[in-house]
mmCIF file of the protein (N, C-alpha, C, O) and its ligand, coordinates in Angstrom:
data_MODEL
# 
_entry.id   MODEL 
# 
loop_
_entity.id 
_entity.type 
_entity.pdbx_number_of_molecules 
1 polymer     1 
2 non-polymer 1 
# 
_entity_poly.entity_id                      1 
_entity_poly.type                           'polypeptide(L)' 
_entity_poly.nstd_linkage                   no 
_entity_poly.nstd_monomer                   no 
_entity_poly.pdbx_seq_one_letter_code       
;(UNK)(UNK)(UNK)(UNK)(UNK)(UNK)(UNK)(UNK)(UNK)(UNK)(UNK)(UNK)(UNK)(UNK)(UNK)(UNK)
(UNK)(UNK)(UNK)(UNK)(UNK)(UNK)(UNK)(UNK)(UNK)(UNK)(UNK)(UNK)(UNK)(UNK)(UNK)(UNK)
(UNK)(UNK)(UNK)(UNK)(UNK)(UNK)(UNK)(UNK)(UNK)(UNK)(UNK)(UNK)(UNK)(UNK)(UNK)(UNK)
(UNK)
;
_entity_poly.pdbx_seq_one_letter_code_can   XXXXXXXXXXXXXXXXXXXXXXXXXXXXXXXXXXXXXXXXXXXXXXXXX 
_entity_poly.pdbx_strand_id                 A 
# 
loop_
_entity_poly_seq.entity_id 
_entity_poly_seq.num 
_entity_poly_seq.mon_id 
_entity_poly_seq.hetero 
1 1  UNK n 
1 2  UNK n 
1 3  UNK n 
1 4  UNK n 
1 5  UNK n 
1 6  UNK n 
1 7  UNK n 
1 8  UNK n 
1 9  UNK n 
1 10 UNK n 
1 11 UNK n 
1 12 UNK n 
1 13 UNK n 
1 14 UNK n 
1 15 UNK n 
1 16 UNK n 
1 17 UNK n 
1 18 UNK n 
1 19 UNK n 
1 20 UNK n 
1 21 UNK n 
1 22 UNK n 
1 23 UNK n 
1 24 UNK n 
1 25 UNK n 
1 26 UNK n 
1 27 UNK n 
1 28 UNK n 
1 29 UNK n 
1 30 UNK n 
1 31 UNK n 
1 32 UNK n 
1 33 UNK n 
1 34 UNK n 
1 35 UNK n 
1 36 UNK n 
1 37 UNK n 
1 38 UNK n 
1 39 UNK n 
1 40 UNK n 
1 41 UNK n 
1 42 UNK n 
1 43 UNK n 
1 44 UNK n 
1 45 UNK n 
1 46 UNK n 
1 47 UNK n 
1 48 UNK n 
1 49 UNK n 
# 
loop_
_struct_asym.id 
_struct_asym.entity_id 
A 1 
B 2 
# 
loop_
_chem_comp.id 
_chem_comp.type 
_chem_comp.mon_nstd_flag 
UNK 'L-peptide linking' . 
ZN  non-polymer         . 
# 
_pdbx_entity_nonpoly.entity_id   2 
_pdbx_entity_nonpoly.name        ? 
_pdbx_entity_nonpoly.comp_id     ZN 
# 
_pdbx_nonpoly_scheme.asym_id         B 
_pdbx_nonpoly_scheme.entity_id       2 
_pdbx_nonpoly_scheme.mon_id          ZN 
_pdbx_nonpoly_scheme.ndb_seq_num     1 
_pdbx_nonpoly_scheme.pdb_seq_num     101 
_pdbx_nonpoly_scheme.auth_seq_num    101 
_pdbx_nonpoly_scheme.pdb_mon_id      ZN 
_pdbx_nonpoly_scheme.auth_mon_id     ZN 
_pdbx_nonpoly_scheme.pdb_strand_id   A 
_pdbx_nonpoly_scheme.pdb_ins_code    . 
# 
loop_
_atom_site.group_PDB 
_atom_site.id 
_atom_site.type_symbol 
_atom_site.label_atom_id 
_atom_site.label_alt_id 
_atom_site.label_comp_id 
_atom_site.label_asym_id 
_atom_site.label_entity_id 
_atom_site.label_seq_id 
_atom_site.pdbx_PDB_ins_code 
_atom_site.Cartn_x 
_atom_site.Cartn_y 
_atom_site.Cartn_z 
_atom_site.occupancy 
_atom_site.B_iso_or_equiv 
_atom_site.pdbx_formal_charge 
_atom_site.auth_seq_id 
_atom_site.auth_comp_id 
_atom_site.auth_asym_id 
_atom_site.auth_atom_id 
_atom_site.pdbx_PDB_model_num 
ATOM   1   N  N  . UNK A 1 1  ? 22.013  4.881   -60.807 1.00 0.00 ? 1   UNK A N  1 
ATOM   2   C  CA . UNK A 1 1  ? 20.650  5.337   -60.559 1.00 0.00 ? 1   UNK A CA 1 
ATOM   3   C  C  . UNK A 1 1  ? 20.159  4.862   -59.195 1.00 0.00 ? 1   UNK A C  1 
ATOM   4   O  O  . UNK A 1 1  ? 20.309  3.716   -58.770 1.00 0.00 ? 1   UNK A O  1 
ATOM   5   N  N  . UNK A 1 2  ? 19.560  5.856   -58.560 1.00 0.00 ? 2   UNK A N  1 
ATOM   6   C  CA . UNK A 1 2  ? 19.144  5.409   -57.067 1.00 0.00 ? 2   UNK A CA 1 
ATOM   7   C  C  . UNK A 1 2  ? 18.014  4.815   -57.304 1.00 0.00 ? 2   UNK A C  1 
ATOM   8   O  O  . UNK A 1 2  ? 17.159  5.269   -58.066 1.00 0.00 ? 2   UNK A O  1 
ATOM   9   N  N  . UNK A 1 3  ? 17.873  3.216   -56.349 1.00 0.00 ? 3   UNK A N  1 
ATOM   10  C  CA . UNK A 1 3  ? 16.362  2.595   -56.459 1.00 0.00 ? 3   UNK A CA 1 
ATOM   11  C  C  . UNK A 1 3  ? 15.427  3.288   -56.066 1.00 0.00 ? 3   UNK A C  1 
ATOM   12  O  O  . UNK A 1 3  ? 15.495  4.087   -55.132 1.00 0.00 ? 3   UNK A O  1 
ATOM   13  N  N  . UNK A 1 4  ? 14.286  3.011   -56.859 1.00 0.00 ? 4   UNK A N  1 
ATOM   14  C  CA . UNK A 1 4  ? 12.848  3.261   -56.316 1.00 0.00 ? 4   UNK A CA 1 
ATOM   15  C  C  . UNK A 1 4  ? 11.950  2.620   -55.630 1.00 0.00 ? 4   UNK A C  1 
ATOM   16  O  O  . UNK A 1 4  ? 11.265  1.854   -56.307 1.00 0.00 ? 4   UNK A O  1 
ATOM   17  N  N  . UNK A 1 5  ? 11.716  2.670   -54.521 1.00 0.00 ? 5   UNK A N  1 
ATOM   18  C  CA . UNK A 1 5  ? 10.580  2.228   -53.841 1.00 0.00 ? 5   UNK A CA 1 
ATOM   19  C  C  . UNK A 1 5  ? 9.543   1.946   -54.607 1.00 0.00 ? 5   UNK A C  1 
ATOM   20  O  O  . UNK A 1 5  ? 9.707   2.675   -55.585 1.00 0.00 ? 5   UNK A O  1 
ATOM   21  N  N  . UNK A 1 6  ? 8.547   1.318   -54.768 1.00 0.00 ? 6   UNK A N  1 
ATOM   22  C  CA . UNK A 1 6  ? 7.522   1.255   -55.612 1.00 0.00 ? 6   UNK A CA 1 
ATOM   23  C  C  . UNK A 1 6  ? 6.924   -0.049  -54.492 1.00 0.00 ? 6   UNK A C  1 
ATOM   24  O  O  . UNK A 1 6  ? 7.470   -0.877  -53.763 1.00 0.00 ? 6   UNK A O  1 
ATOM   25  N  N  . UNK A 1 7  ? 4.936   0.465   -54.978 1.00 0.00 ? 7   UNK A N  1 
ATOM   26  C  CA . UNK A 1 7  ? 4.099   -0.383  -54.191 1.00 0.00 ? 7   UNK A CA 1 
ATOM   27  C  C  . UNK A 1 7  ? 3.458   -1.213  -55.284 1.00 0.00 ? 7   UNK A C  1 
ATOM   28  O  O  . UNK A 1 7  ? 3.020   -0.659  -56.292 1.00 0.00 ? 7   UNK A O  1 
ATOM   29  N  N  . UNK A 1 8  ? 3.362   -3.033  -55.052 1.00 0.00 ? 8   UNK A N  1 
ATOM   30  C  CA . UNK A 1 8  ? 3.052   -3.785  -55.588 1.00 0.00 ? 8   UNK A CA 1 
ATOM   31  C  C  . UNK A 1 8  ? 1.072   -3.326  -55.866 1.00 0.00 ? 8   UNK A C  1 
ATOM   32  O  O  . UNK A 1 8  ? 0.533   -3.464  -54.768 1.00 0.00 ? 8   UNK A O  1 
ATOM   33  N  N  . UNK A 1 9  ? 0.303   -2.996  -56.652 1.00 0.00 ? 9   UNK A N  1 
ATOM   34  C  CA . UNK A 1 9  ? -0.861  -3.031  -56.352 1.00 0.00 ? 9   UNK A CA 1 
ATOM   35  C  C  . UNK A 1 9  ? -1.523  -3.909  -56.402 1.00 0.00 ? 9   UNK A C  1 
ATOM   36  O  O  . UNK A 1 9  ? -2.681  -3.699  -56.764 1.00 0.00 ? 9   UNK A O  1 
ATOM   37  N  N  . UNK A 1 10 ? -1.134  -5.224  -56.085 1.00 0.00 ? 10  UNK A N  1 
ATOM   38  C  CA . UNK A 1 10 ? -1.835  -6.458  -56.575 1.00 0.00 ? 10  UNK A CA 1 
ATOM   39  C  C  . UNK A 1 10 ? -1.864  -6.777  -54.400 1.00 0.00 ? 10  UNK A C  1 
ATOM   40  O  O  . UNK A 1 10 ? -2.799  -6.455  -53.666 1.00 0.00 ? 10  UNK A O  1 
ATOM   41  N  N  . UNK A 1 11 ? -1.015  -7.214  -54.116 1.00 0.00 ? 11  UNK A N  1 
ATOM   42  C  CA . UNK A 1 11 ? -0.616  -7.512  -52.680 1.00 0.00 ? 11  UNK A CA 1 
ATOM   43  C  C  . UNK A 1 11 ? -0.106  -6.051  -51.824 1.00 0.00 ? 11  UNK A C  1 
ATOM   44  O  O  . UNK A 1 11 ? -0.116  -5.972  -50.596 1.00 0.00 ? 11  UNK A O  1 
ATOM   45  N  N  . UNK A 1 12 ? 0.227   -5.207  -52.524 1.00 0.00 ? 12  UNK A N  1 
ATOM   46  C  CA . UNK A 1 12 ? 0.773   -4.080  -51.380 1.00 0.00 ? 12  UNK A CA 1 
ATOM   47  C  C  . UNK A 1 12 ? 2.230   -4.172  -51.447 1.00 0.00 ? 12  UNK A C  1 
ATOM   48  O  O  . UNK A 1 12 ? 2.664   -3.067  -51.774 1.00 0.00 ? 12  UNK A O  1 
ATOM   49  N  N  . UNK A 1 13 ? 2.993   -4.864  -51.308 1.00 0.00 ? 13  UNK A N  1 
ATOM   50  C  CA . UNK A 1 13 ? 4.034   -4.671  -51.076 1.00 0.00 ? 13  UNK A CA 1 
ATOM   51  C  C  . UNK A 1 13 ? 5.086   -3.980  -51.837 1.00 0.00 ? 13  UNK A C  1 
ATOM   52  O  O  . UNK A 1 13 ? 4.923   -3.662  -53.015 1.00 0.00 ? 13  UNK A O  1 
ATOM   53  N  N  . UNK A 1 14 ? 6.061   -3.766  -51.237 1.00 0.00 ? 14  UNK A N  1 
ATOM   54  C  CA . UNK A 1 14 ? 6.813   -2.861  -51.631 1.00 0.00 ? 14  UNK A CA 1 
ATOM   55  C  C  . UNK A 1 14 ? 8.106   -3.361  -52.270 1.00 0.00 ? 14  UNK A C  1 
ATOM   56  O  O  . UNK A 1 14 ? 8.795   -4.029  -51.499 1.00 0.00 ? 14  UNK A O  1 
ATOM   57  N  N  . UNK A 1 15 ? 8.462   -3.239  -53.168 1.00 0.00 ? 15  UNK A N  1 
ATOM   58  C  CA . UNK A 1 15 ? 9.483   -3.719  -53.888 1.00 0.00 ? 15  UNK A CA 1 
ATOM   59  C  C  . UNK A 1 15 ? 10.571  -2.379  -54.546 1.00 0.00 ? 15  UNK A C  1 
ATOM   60  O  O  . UNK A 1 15 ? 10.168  -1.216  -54.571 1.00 0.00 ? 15  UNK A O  1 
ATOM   61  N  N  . UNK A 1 16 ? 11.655  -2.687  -54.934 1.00 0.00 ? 16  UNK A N  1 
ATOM   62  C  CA . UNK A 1 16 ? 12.498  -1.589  -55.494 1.00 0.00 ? 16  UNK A CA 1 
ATOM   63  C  C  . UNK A 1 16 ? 12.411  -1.807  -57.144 1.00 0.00 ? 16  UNK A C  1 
ATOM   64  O  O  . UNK A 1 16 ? 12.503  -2.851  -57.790 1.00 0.00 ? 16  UNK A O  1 
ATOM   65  N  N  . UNK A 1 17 ? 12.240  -0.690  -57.505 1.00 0.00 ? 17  UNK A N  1 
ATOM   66  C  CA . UNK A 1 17 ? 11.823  -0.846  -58.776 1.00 0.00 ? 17  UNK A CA 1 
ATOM   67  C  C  . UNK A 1 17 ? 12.866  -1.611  -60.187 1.00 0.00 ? 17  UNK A C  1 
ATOM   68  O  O  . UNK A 1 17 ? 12.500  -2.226  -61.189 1.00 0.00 ? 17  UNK A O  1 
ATOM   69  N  N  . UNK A 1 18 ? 13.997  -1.301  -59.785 1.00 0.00 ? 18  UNK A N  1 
ATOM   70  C  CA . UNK A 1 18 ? 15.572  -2.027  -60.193 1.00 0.00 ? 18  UNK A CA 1 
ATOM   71  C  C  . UNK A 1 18 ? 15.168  -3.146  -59.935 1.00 0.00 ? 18  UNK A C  1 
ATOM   72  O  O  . UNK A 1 18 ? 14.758  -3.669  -60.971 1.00 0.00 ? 18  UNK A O  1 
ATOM   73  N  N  . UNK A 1 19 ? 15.022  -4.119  -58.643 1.00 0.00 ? 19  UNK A N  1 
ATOM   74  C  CA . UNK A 1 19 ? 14.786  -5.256  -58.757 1.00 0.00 ? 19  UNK A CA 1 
ATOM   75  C  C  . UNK A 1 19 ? 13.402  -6.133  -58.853 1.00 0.00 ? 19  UNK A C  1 
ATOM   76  O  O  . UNK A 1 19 ? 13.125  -7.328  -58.746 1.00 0.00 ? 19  UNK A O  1 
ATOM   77  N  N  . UNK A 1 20 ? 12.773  -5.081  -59.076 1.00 0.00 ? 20  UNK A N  1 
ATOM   78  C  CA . UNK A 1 20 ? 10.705  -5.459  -59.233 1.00 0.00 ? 20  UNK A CA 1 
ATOM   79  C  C  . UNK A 1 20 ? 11.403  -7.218  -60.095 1.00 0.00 ? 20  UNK A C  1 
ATOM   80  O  O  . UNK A 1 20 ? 12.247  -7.489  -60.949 1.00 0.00 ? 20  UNK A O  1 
ATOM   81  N  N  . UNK A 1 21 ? 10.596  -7.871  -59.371 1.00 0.00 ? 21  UNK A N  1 
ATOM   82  C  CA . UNK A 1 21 ? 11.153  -9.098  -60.259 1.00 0.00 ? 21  UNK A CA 1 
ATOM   83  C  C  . UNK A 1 21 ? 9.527   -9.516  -61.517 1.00 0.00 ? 21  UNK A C  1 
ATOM   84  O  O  . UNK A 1 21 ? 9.041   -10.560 -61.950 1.00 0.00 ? 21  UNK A O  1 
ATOM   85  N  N  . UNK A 1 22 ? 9.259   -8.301  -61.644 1.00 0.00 ? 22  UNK A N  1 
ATOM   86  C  CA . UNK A 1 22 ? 8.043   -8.194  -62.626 1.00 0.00 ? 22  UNK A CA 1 
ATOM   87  C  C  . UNK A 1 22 ? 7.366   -7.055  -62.940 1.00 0.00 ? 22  UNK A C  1 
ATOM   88  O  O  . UNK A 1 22 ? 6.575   -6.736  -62.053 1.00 0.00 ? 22  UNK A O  1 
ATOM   89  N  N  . UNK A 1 23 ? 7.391   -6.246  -63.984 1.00 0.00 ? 23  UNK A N  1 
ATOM   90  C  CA . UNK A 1 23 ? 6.546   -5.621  -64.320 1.00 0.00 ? 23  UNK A CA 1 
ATOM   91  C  C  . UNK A 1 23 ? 6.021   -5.639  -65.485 1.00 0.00 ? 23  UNK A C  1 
ATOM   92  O  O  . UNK A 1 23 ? 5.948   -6.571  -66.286 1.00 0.00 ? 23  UNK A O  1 
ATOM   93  N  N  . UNK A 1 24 ? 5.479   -4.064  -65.596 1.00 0.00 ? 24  UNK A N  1 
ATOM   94  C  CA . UNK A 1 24 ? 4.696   -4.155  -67.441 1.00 0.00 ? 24  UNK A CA 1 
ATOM   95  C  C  . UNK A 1 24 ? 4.404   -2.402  -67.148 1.00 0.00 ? 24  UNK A C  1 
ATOM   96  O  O  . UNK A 1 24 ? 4.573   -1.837  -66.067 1.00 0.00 ? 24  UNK A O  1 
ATOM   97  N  N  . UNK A 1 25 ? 3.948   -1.791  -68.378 1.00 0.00 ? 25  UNK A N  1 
ATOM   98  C  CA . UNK A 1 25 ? 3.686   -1.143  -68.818 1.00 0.00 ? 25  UNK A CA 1 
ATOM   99  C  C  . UNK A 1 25 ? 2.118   -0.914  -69.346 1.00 0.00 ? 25  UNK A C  1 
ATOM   100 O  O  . UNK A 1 25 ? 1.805   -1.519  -70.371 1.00 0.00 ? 25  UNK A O  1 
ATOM   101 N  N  . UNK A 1 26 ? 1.168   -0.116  -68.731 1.00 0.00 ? 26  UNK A N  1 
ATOM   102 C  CA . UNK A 1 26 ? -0.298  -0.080  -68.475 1.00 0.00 ? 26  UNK A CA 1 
ATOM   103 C  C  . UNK A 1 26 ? -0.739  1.714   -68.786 1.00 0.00 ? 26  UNK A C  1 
ATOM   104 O  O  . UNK A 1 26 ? -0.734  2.596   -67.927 1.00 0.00 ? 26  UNK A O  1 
ATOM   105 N  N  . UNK A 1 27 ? -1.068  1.867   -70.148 1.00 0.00 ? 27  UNK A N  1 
ATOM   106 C  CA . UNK A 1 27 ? -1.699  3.162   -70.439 1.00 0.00 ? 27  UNK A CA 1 
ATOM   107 C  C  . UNK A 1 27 ? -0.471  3.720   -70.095 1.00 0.00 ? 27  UNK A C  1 
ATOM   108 O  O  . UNK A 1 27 ? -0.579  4.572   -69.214 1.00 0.00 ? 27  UNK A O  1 
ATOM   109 N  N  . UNK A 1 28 ? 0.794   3.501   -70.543 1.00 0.00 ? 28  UNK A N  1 
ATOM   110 C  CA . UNK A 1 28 ? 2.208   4.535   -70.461 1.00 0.00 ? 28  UNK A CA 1 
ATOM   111 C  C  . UNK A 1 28 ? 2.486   4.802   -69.253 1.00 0.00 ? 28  UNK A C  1 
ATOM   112 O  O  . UNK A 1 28 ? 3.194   5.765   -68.957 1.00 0.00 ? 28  UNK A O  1 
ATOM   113 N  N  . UNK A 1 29 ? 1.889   3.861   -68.235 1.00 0.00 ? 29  UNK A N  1 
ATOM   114 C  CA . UNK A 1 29 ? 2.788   4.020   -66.752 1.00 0.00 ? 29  UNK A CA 1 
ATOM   115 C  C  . UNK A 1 29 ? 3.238   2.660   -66.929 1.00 0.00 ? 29  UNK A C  1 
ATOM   116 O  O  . UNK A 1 29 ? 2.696   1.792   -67.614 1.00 0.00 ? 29  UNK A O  1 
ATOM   117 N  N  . UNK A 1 30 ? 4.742   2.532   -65.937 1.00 0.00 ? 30  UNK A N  1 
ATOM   118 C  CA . UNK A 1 30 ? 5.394   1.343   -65.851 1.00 0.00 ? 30  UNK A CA 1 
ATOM   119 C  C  . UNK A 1 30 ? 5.159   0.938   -64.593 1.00 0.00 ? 30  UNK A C  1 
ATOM   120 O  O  . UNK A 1 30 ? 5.470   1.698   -63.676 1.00 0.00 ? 30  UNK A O  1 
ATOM   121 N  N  . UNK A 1 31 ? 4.521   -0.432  -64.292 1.00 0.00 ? 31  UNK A N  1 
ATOM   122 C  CA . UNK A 1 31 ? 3.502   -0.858  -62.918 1.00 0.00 ? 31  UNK A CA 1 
ATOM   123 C  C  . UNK A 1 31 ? 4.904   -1.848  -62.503 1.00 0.00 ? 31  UNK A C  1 
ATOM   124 O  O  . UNK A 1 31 ? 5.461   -2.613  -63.289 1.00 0.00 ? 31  UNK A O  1 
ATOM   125 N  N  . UNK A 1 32 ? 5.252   -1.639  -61.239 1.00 0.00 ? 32  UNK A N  1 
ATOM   126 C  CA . UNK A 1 32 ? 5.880   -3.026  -60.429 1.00 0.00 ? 32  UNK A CA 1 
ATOM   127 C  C  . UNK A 1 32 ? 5.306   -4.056  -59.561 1.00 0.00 ? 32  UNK A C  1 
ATOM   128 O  O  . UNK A 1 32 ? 4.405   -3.745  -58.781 1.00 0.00 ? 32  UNK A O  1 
ATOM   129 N  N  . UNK A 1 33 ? 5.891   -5.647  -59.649 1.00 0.00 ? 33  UNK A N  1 
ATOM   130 C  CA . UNK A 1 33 ? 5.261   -6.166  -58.855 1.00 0.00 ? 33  UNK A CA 1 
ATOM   131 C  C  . UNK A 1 33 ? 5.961   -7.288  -58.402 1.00 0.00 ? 33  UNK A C  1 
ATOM   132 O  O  . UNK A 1 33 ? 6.560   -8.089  -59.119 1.00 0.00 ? 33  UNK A O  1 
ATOM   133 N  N  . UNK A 1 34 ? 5.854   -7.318  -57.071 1.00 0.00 ? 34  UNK A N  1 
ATOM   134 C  CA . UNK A 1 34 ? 6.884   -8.454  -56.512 1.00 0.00 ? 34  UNK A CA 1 
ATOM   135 C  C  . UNK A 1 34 ? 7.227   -10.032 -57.226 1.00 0.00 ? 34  UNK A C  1 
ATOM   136 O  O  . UNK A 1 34 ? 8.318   -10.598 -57.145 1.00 0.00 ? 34  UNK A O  1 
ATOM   137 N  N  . UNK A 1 35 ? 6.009   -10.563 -57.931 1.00 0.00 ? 35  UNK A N  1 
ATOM   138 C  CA . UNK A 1 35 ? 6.196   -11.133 -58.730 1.00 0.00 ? 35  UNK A CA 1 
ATOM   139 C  C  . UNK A 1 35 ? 5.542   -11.912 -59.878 1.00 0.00 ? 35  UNK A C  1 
ATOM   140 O  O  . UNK A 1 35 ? 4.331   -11.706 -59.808 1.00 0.00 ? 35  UNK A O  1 
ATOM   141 N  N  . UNK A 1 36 ? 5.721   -12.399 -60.497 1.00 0.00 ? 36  UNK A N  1 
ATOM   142 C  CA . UNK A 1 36 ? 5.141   -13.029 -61.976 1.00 0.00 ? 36  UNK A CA 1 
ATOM   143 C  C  . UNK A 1 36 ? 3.231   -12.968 -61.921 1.00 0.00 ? 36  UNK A C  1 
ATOM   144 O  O  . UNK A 1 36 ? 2.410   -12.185 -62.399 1.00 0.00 ? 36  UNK A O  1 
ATOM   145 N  N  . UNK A 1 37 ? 3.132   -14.118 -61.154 1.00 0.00 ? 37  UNK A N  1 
ATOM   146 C  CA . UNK A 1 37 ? 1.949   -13.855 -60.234 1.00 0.00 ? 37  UNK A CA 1 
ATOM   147 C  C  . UNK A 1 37 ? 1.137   -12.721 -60.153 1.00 0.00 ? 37  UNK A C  1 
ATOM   148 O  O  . UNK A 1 37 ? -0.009  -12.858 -60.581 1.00 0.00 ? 37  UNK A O  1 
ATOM   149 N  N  . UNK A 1 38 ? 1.445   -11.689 -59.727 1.00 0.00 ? 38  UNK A N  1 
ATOM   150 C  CA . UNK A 1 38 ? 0.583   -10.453 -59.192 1.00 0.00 ? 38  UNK A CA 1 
ATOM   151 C  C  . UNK A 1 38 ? 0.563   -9.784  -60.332 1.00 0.00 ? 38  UNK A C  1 
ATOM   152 O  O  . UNK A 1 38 ? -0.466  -9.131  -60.504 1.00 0.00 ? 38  UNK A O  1 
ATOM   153 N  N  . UNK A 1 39 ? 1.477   -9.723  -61.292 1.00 0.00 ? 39  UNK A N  1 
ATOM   154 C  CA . UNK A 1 39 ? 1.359   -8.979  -62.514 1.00 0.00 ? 39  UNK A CA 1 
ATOM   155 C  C  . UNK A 1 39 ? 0.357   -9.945  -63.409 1.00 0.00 ? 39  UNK A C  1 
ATOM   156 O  O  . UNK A 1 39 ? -0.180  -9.301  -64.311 1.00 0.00 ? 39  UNK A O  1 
ATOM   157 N  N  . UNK A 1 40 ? 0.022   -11.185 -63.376 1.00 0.00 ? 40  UNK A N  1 
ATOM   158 C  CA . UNK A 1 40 ? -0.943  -11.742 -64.113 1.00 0.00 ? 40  UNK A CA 1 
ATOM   159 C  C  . UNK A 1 40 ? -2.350  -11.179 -63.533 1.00 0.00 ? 40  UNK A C  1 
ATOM   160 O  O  . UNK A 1 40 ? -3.321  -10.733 -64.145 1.00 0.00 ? 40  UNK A O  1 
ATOM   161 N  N  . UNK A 1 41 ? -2.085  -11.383 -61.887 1.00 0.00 ? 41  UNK A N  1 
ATOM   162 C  CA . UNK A 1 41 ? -3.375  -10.506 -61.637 1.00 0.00 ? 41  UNK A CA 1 
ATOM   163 C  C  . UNK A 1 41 ? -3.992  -9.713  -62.148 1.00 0.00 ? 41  UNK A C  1 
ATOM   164 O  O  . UNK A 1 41 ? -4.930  -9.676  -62.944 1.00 0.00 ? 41  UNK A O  1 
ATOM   165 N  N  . UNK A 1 42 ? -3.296  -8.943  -61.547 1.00 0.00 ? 42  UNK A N  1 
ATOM   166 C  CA . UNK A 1 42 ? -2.932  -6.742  -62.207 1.00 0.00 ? 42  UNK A CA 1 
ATOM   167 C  C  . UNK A 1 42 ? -3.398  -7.163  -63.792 1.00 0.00 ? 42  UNK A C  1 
ATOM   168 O  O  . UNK A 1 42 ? -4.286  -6.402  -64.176 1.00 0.00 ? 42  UNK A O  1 
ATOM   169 N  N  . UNK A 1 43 ? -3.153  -7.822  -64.446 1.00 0.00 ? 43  UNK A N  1 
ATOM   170 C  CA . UNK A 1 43 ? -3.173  -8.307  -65.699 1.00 0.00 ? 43  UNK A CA 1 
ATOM   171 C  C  . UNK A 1 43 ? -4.912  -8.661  -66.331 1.00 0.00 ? 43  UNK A C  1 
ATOM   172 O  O  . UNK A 1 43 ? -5.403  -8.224  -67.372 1.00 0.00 ? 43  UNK A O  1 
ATOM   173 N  N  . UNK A 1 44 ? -5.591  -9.619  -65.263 1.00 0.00 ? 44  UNK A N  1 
ATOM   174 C  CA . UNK A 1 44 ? -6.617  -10.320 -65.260 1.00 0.00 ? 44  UNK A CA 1 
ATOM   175 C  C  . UNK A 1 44 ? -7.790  -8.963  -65.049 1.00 0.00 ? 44  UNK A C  1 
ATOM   176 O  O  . UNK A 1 44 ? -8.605  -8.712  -65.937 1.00 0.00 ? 44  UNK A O  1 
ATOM   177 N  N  . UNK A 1 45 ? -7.738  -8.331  -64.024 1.00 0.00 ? 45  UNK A N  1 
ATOM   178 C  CA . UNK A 1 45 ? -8.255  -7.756  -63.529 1.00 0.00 ? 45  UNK A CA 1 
ATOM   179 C  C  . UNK A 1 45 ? -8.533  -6.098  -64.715 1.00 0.00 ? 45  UNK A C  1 
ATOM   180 O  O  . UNK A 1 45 ? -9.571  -5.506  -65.012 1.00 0.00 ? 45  UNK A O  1 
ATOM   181 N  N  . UNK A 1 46 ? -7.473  -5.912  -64.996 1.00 0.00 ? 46  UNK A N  1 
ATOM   182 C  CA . UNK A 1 46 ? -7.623  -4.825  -65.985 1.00 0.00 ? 46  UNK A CA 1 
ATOM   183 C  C  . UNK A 1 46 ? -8.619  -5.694  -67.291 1.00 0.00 ? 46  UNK A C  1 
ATOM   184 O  O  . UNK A 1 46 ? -9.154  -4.958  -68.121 1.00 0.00 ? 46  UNK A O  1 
ATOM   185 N  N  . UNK A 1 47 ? -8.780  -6.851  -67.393 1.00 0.00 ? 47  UNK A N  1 
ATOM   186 C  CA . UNK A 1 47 ? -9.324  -6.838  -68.851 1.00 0.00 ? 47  UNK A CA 1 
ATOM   187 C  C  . UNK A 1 47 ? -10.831 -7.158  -68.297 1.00 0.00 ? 47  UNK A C  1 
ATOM   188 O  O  . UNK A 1 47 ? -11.811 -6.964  -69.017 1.00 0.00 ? 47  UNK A O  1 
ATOM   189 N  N  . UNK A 1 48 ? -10.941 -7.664  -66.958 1.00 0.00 ? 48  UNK A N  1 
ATOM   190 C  CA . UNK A 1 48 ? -12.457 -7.513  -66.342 1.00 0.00 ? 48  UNK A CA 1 
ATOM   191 C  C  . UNK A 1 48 ? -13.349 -5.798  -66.468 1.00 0.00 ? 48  UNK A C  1 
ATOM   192 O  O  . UNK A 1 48 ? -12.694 -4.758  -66.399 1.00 0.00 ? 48  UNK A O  1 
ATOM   193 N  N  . UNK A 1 49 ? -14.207 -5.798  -66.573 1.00 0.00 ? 49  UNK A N  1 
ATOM   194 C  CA . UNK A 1 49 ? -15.164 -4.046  -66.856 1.00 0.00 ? 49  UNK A CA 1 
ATOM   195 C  C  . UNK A 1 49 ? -15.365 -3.823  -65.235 1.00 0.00 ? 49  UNK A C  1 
ATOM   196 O  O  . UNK A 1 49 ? -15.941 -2.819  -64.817 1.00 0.00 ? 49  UNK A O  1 
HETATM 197 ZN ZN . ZN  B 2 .  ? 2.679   -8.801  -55.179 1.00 0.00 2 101 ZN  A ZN 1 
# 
């Protein structure tokens, strides 16, 4: 399978989705993120209104 580019939305950056060294799954999209960290963000931030 060819990697995917994918953009971190926590920091921006760009990571390949094969090696996203973090993601999750948000309303049936699968979110990447460079790491542990930014997905707690991404995390924090969704349960804020
Ligand atoms: Zn990040």
């Amino acid at each position: 399978m060819r990697p995917v580019k994918v953009k971190d939305p926590v920091c921006g950056m760009t990571v390949e989705s094969e090696k996203a060294p973090a993601k999750g799954t948000y309303q049936g999209q699968t979110v990447y993120f460079c790491s542990e960290s930014c997905r707690k963000t991404y995390e924090a931030r969704l349960k804020k209104p």
